[in-house]
C-alpha positions as CSV (number, residue, x, y, z in Angstrom):
1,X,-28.7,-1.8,10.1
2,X,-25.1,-1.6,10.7
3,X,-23.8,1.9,10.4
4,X,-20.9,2.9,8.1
5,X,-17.7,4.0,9.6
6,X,-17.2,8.0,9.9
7,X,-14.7,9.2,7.1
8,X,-12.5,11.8,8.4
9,X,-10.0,12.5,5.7
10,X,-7.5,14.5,8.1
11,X,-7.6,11.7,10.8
12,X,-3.9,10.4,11.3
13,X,-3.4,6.8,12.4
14,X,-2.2,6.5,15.3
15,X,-1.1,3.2,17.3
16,X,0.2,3.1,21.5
17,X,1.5,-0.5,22.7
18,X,-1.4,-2.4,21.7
19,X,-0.7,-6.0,22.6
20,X,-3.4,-7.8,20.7
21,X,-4.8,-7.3,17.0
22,X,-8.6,-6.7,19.3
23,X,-6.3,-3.8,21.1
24,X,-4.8,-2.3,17.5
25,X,-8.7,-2.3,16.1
26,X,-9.8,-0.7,19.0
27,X,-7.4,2.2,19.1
28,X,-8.2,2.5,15.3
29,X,-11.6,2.9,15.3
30,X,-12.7,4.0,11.6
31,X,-9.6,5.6,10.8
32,X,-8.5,3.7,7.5
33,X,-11.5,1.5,6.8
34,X,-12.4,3.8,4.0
35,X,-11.5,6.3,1.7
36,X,-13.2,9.0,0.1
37,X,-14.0,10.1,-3.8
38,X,-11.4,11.7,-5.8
39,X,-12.6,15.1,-6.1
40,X,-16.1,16.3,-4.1
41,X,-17.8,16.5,-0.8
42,X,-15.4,14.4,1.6
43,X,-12.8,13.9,-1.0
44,X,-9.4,11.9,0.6
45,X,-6.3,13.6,1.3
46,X,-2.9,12.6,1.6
47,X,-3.4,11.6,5.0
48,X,-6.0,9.4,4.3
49,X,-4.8,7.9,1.4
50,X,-1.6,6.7,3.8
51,X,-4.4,5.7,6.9
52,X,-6.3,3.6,4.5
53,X,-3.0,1.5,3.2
54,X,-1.0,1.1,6.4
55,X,-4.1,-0.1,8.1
56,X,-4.0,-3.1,5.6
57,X,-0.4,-2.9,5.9
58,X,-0.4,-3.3,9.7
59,X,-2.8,-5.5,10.2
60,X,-1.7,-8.0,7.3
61,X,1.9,-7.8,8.7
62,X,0.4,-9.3,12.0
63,X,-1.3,-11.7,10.8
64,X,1.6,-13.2,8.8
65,X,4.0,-12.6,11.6
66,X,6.1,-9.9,9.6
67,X,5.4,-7.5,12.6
68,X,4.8,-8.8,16.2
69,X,3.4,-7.6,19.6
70,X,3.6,-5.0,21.2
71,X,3.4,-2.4,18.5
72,X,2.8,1.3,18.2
73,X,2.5,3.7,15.3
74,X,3.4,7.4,14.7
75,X,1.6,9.1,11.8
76,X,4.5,11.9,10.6
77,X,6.1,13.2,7.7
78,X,9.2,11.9,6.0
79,X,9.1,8.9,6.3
80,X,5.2,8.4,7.0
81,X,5.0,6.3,9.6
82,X,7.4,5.0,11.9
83,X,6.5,1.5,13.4
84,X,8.0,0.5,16.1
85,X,7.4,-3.5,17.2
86,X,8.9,-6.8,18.9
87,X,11.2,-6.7,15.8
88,X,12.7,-3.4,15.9
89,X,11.7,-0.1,13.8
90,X,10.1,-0.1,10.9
91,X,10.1,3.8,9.1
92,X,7.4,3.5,6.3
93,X,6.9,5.4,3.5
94,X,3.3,5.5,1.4
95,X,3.0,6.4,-2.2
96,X,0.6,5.4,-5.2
97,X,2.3,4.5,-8.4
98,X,-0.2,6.1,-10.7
99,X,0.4,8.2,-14.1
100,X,-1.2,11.5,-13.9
101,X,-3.4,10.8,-17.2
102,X,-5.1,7.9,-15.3
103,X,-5.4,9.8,-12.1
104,X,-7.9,12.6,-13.8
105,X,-9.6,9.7,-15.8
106,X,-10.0,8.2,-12.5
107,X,-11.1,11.0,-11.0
108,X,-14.1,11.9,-13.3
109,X,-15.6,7.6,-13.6
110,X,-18.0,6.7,-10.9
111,X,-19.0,3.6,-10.1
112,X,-17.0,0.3,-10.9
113,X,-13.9,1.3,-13.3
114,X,-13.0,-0.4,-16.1
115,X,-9.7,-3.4,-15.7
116,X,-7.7,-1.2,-18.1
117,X,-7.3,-0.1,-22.2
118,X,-4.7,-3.4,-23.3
119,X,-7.2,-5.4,-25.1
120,X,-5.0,-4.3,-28.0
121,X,-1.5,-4.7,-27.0
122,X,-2.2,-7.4,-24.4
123,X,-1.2,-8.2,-20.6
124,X,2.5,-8.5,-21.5
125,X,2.6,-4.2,-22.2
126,X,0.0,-3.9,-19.6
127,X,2.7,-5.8,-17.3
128,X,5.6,-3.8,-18.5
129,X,4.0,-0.4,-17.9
130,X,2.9,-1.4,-14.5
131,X,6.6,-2.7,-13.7
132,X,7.9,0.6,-15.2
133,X,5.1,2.5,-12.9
134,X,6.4,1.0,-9.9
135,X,10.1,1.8,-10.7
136,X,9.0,5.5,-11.1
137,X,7.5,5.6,-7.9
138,X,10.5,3.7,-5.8
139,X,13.3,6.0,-7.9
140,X,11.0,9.2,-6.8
141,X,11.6,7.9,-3.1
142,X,14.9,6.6,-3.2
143,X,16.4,9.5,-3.7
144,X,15.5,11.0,-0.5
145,X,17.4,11.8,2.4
146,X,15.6,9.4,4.5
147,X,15.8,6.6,1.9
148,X,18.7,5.5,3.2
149,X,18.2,5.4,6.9
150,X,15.9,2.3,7.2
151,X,13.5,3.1,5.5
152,X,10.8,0.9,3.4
153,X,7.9,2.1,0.9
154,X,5.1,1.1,0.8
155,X,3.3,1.4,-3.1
156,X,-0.2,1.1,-4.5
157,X,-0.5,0.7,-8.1
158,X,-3.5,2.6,-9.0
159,X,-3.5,3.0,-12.9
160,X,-4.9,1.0,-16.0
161,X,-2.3,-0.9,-16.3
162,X,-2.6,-2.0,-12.7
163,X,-6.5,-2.7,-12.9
164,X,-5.4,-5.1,-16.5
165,X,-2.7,-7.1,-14.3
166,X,-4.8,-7.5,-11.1
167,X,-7.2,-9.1,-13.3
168,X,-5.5,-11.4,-15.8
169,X,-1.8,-12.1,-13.8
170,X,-3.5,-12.1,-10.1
171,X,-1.6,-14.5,-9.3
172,X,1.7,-14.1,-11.0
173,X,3.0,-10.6,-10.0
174,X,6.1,-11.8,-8.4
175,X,8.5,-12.3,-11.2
176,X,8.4,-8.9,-12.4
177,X,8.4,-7.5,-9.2
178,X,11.8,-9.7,-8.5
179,X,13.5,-6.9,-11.3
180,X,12.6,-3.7,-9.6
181,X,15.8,-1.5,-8.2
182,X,15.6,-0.4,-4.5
183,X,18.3,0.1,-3.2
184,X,18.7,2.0,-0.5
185,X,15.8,1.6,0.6
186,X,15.4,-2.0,2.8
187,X,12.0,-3.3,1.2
188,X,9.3,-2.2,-1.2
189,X,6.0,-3.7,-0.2
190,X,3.5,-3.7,-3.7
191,X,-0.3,-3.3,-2.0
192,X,-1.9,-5.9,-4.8
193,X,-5.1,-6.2,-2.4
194,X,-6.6,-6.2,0.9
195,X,-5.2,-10.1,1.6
196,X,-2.2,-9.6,-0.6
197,X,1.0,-7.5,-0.2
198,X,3.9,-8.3,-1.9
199,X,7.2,-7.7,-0.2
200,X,10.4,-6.8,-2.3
201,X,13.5,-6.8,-0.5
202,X,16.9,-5.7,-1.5
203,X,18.7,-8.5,1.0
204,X,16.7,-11.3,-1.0
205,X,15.9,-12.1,-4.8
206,X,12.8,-13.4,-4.9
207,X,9.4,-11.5,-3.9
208,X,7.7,-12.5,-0.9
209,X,4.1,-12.8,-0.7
210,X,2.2,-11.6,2.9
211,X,-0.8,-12.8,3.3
212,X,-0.6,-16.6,1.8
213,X,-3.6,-17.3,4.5
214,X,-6.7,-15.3,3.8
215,X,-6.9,-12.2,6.0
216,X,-10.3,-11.2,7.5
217,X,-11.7,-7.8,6.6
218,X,-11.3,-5.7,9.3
């Protein structure tokens, strides 16, 4: 039987020159294949939380050519990440757009959770909560000092809301995600799954998808 990878929730991720996305995996080993439980034996942390979405991040940007080779990683503070690649340097910021309500109820359901409470009021409030979600996050961020020196965010919705839109507007985010305000900060990239990051940028007015091609899971 395969094993499971080791869960270290205070593991940093941490990336030197690798040339090829074999030579990334192998210098990440387990660090951001998995997260732990909310609360409990193991539970993730802050760094692990950002390890387990720039992982996806990194790896998807590869893929689809948004980063190139040779690329390293820092694992820091402030921004949370810098990347530095054949393009230049990316500074990367990580946050969850989640209301504190649905983190606690979160928290407490094990198991498979529920796709969100709009079965009353329907995928259009479900849609504008999650867009107003996501602007909460980004203005939290934006205000920053290091907003404004290059640097992007990277956001995973985590809430109700988010769970109602992933399942009935998978595959219509973009045109509320055109609206969001980001300025100064160069690009917001929405984490909508594993194969799909959305890349908001304030040079363009359209949303971009990453990962049009299906990505392996790695």
């Amino acid at each position: 039987m395969r094993r499971r990878p080791s869960f270290d929730p205070h593991a940093r991720l941490e990336i030197r020159r690798a040339r090829t996305v074999g030579g990334v995996l192998r210098q990440l080993g387990p660090v951001g294949c998995r997260n732990g439980p909310r609360i409990g034996t193991g539970k993730r942390t802050a760094v692990s939380n950002e390890a387990y979405l720039c992982r996806r991040f990194v790896l998807l940007a590869l893929e689809t050519g948004r980063l190139g080779f040779p690329i390293s990683v820092e694992h820091g503070d402030a921004p949370d990440f810098t990347i530095r690649h054949s393009g230049g340097t990316t500074r990367l910021e990580v946050t969850e757009a989640c209301p504190q309500k649905d983190g606690h109820l979160f928290a407490t359901q094990s198991g498979v959770q529920p796709i969100g409470n709009y079965s009353d009021t329907g995928t259009e409030a479900a849609v504008r909560d999650l867009r107003s979600q996501i602007q909460d996050a980004i203005d939290r961020k934006r205000i920053k000092p290091y907003a404004a020196q290059g640097t992007s965010l990277l956001i995973y919705p985590n809430s109700e809301a988010a769970q109602w839109a992933h399942f009935f507007v998978r595959d219509r985010p973009a045109p509320f995600l055109r609206e969001l305000l980001i300025e100064p900060l160069d690009s917001v990239f929405i984490y909508w799954s594993d194969k799909e990051i959305f890349e908001v940028s304030a040079s363009k007015e359209q949303a971009v998808l990453l990962g049009a091609r299906p990505m392996r899971a790695q």
